[in-house]
N, C-alpha and C positions, 0 to 999 in steps of 0.2 A: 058080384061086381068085381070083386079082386080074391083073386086065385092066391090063395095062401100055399106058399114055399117053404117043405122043410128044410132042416140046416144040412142035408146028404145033398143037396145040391150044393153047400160052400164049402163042404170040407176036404173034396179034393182038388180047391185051387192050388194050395203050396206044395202040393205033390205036380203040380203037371212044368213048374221052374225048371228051365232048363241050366246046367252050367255056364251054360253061355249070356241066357239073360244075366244071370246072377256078375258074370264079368262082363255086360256092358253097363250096368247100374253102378260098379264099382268106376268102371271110368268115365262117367256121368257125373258121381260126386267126385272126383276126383279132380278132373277137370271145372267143376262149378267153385270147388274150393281154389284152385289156383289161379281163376278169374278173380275172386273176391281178394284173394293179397294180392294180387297185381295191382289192382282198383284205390286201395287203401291211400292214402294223402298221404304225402312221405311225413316224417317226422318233424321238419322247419318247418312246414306249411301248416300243420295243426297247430303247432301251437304260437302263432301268428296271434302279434294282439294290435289294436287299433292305437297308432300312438297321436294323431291328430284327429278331429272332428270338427268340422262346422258348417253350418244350412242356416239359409236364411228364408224364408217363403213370403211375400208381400202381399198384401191387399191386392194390386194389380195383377197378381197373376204371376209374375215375373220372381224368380229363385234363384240362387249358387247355394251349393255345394262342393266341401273338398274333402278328402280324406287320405289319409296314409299310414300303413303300416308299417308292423316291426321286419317285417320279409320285404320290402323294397318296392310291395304294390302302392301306387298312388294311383287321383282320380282327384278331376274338378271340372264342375259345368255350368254354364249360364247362361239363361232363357227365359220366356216368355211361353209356359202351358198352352200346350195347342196350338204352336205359331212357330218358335223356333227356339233352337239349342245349338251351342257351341261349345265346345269340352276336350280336355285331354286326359290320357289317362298312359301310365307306365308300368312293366313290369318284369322281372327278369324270367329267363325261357329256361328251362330247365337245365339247357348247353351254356349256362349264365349269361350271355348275351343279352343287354338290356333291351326293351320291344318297346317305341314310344306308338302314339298313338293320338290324332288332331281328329276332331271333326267337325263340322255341323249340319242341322237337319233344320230344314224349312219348307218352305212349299216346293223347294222345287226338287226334295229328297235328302236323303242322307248322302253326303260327301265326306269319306276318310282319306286322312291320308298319313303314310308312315314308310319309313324305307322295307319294313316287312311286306308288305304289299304287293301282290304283284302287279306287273304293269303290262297293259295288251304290245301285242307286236306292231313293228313302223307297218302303216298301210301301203302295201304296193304301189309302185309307180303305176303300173295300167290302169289302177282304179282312181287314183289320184289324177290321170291324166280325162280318164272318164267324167270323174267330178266335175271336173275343169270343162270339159267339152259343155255337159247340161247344162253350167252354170251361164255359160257364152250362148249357148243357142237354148231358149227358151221353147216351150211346145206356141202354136200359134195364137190357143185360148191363152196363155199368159202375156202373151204380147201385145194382144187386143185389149184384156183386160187391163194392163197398164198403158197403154194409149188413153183408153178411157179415162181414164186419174188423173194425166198427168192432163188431159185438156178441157177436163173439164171446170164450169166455170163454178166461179164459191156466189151462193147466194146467203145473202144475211137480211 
């Protein structure tokens, strides 16, 4: 069932390396090491400690929280589990620039806002005038449809 292999089949693996593997393995770990210090948290940011704390969580469901650090991150939020949240949070960018940050999330999604943000482009005039035209001239099903509504009579 299994073909037993002696070891003359592995011992001329480290003989068939070529120089050139051998230098692209050198700059494989070379380059894996200068990924890994790059990556490293700079030195303020590790040794960050929590200089504020405090959460409250309620029988109904409903919560805040705030907290802030010795590095200038802050954060607070307050909600209703599974329903909705509204919060802000700060932090300085590493070009020191401080980064604020509002939100809240409900049913009808999350909404931030902050000057880091980007913001979409003004919508063209042709589309804007297009808007405008649909919005004046209805298709004939909606016109009908609102005739309908508007004459018909309320029975109680």
């Amino acid at each position: 069932m299994y073909k037993i292999v002696s070891k003359a089949h592995f011992t001329n693996l480290n003989q068939t390396r070529t120089p050139m593997t051998t230098k692209l393995q050198f700059i494989l770990i070379a380059a894996a090491l200068l990924a890994f210090a790059q990556a490293r948290p700079d030195a303020y940011d590790a040794a960050a400690e929590t200089r504020d704390f405090k959460s409250d969580l309620k029988e109904d469901g409903s919560y805040s929280y705030q907290y802030q650090t010795s590095n200038g991150i802050a954060a607070q939020e307050t909600g209703v589990g599974g329903y909705y949240a509204s919060g802000s949070s700060a932090y300085y960018a590493p070009d020191g620039q401080l980064v604020q940050l509002t939100y809240t999330a409900d049913e009808n999604g999350y909404h931030p806002s902050g000057a880091h943000l980007p913001t979409p482009p003004p919508i063209p005039a042709a589309i804007l005038k297009a808007l405008e035209y649909i919005r004046t001239h209805p298709h004939q099903e909606e016109r009908q449809g609102a005739q309908q509504l508007r004459y018909r009579p309320l029975k109680f």
